[in-house]
N, C-alpha and C positions, 0 to 999 in steps of 0.2 A: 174576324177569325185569324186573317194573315197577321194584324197587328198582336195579337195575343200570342204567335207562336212566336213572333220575334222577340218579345217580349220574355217567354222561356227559354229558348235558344242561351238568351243575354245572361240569365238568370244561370243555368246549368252550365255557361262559360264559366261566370262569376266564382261559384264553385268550383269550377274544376282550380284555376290557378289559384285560389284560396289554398284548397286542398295539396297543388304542388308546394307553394310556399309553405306550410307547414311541413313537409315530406320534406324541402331541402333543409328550412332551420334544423328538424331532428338530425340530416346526416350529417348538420355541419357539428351540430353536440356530440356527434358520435364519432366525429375523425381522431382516430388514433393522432397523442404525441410522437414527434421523430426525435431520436435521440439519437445521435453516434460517437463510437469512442476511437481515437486516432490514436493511435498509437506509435512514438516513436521511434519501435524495431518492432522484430518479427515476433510471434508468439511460440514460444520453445523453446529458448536461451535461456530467461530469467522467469523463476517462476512469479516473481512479482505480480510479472502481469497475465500469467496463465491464472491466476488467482481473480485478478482485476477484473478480465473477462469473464469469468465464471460469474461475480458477483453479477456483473452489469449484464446478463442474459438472464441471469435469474429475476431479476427485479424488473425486466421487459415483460418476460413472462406474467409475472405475479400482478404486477398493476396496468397491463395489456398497455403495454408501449411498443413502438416500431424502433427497435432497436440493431445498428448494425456496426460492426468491427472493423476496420481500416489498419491493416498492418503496413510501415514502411519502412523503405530497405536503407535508405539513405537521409539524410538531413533535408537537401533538397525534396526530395522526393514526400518527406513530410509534411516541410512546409507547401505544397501542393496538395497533397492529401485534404490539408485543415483548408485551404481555399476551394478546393472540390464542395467538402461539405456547407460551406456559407454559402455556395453557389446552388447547390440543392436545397436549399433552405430549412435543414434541420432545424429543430427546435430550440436543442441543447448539443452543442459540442464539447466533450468529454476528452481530454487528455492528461498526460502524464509525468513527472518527475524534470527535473532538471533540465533533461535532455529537450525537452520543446520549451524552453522558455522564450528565445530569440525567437522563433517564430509565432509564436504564438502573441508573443507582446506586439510583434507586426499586423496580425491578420486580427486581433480583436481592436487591434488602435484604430484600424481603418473599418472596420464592421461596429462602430459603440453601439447598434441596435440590437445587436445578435448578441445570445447568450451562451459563455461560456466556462468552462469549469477546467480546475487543471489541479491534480491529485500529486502528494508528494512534494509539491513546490511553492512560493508564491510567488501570482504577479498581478504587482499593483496597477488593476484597472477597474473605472466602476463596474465595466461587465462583467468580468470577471470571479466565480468564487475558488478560492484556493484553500483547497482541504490539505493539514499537513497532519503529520503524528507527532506527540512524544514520545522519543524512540528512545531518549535520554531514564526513560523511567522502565521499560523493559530493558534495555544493557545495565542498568542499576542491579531488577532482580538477575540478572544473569555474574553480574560481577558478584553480586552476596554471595551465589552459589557458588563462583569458582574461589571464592574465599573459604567457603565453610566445608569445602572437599578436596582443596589440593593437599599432599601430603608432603610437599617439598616445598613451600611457601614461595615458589615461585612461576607466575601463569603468565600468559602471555594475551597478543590479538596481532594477529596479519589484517591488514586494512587495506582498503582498496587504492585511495587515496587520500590526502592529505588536504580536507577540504570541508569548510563551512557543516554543511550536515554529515559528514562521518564523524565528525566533533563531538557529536550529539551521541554518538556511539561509545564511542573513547571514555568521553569523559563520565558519561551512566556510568559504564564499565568500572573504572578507577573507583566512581563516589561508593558504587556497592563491596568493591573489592574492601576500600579502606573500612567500612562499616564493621564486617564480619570479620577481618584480616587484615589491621592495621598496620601489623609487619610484614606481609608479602609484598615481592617485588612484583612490577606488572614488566614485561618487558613489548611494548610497539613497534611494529614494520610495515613502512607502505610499500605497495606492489606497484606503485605507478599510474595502475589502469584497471579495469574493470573486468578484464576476459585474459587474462596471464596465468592460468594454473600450474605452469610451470615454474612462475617466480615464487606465485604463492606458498607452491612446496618446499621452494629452496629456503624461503623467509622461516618456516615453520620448522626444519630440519635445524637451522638455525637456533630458533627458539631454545628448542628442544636439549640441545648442545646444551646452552645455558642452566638446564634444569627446570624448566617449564614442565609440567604435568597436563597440563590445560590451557590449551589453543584456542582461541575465539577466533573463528572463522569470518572476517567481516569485509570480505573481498571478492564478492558476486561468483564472476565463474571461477576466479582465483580461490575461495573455499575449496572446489575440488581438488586443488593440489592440494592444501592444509589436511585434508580429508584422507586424502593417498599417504602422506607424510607419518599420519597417525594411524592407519594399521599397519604399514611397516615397521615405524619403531614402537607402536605399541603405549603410545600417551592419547588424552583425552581432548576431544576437541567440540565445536557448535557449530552451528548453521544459522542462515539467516530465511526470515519472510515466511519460509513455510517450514510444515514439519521435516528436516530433513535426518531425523534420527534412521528412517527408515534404511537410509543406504547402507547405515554399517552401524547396527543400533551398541554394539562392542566398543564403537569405540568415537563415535558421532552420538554424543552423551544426552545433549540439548538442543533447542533450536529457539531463537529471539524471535518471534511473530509478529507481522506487521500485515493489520487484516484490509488488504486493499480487497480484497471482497466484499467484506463489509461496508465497509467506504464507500464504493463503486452503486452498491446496492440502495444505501443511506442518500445518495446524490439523488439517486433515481427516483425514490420515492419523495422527496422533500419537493423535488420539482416537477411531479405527477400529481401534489397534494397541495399545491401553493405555497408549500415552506422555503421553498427556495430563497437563500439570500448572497446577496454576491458581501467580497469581503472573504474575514479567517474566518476558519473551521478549523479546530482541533481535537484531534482524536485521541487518550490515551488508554492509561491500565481501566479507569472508569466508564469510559465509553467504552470499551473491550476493541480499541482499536488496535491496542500493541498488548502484545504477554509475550509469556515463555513454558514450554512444553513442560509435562508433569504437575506448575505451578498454578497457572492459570487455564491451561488446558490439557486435555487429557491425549495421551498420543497412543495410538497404536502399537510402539513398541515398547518391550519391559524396560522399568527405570535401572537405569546403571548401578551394581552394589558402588561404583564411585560419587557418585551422590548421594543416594540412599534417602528413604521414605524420611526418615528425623530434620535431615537438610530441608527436604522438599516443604515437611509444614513450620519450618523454621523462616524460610522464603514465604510460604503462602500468606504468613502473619505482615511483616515486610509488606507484601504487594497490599494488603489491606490498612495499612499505617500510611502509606502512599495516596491511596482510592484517601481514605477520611483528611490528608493532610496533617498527617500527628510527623508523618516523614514528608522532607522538600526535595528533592530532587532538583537541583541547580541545571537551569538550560543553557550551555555555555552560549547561544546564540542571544540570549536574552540580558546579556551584560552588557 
């Protein structure tokens, strides 16, 4: 008798840890990805990445990821940030633009096991994927239009600075302008820097002197001066990354989009789904990475009588000659 209950005793062990090992496989099928996004400033400044975040919360949500937001204040302070995260051992580390490249070429060089993504920029490492835009093909429809609406055949762009990817801005801009308005003059100014709205204004008032009608804003916080400039004296001007006709729809006419939401979102699920691949990504008018208000998307404020509905489906044609490749858009970085 005593040897038969020993015998069940063994038997109803047997099962029990049966039964936990299968309770732990399922929870380990069931542990949420970690994802986080470091970001190389704070969120407020640049709506770039009040956009970026927006995406990349949405897509935690949607495809049930642990996802969380790292703002910082400094360089240093960054490149700590993104060693915080390898040291918590996220899944996917998620960054941003130009500004983290130096560090982040450091912390993935020395991490090759850990995976990393970095939006806006590239940096060539196998861990790494780097998602960029053609931003060169939204400033294209942006230059068509300030072609086929200025009235004084002379338009302008304040520019942030004088550098590789605003290149890609510049020269969109020119290739659309010469398309539509082979004889307008384009007149260019850099600001220096990225957060001067005072130069930006002085550049833009500038412009304006010249006979510019249409200012292309493409100078981050430096657009708000360009912005200030153009409802005092009363010309037309653009915005960058998000809609920002809202501020002064009178006379902030346009705005060039650049859907790091999108982006942000697309990262998230490619590497919740197995698509993940390290390497380029590129986003453009086709992928609906980059557009431009009215044309490719629709904005909450009324369109300017200075571009007017005829421009708008005169560009929309454009953005689809583009999309099919009947139009090229030259990537100046690509020479």
């Amino acid at each position: 008798m005593k040897k038969h209950l020993v015998l069940l005793l063994t038997l109803v062990m047997a099962i029990s840890v049966i039964a936990a090992c299968g309770n732990n496989t399922a929870g380990g099928d069931e542990k949420k990805k970690r994802i986080a996004l470091v970001l190389p400033e704070q969120i407020g400044v640049n709506p770039f990445f009040s956009l970026m975040d927006e995406g990349f919360k949405k897509a935690g949500t949607e495809f049930g990821v642990e996802v969380k937001t790292i703002e910082s204040t400094d360089p240093a302070g960054f490149e700590q940030n993104l060693r915080t995260t390898v040291a918590e051992n996220y899944d996917l580390i998620i960054t941003a633009t130009f500004q983290a490249e130096d560090a982040l070429k450091k912390v993935a060089a020395e991490n090759p096991t850990k995976s990393f993504a970095v939006i806006d920029t590239v940096v060539d490492l196998p861990n790494v994927r780097s998602v960029v835009f053609r931003e060169h093909e939204a400033a294209f429809l942006l230059g068509a239009t300030a072609g086929l609406s200025t009235k004084t055949n002379k338009v302008g762009a304040v520019v942030a600075i004088d550098a590789p990817l605003l290149s890609k801005y510049t020269s969109g801009f020119a290739q659309g302008l010469k398309l539509t308005n082979p004889n307008a003059e384009l007149f260019i100014n850099y600001v220096g820097s990225f957060d001067d709205s005072a130069k930006g204004k002085e550049l833009a008032v500038l412009q304006h002197s010249k006979g510019a009608d249409f200012i292309a804003g493409m100078a981050a916080v430096g657009d708000l001066g360009v912005f200030e400039a153009a409802k005092e004296l009363g010309f037309y001007t653009s915005g960058q990354d998000v809609d920002r006709t809202e501020i002064d729809p009178e006379h902030v006419v346009l705005s060039q989009l650049k859907g790091t939401d999108a982006v942000a979102y697309e990262t998230v699920k490619a590497f919740t789904s197995d698509k993940f691949e390290f390497g380029l990504a590129d986003y453009g008018l086709k992928e609906d990475g980059v557009g431009l208000t009215f044309v490719t998307k629709e904005s909450k404020s009324a369109l300017s009588p200075f571009i007017g509905q005829e421009t708008v489906d005169k560009v929309k044609a454009i953005a689809e000659d583009i999309k099919s490749g009947k139009v090229v858009v030259e990537n100046p970085l690509a020479k």
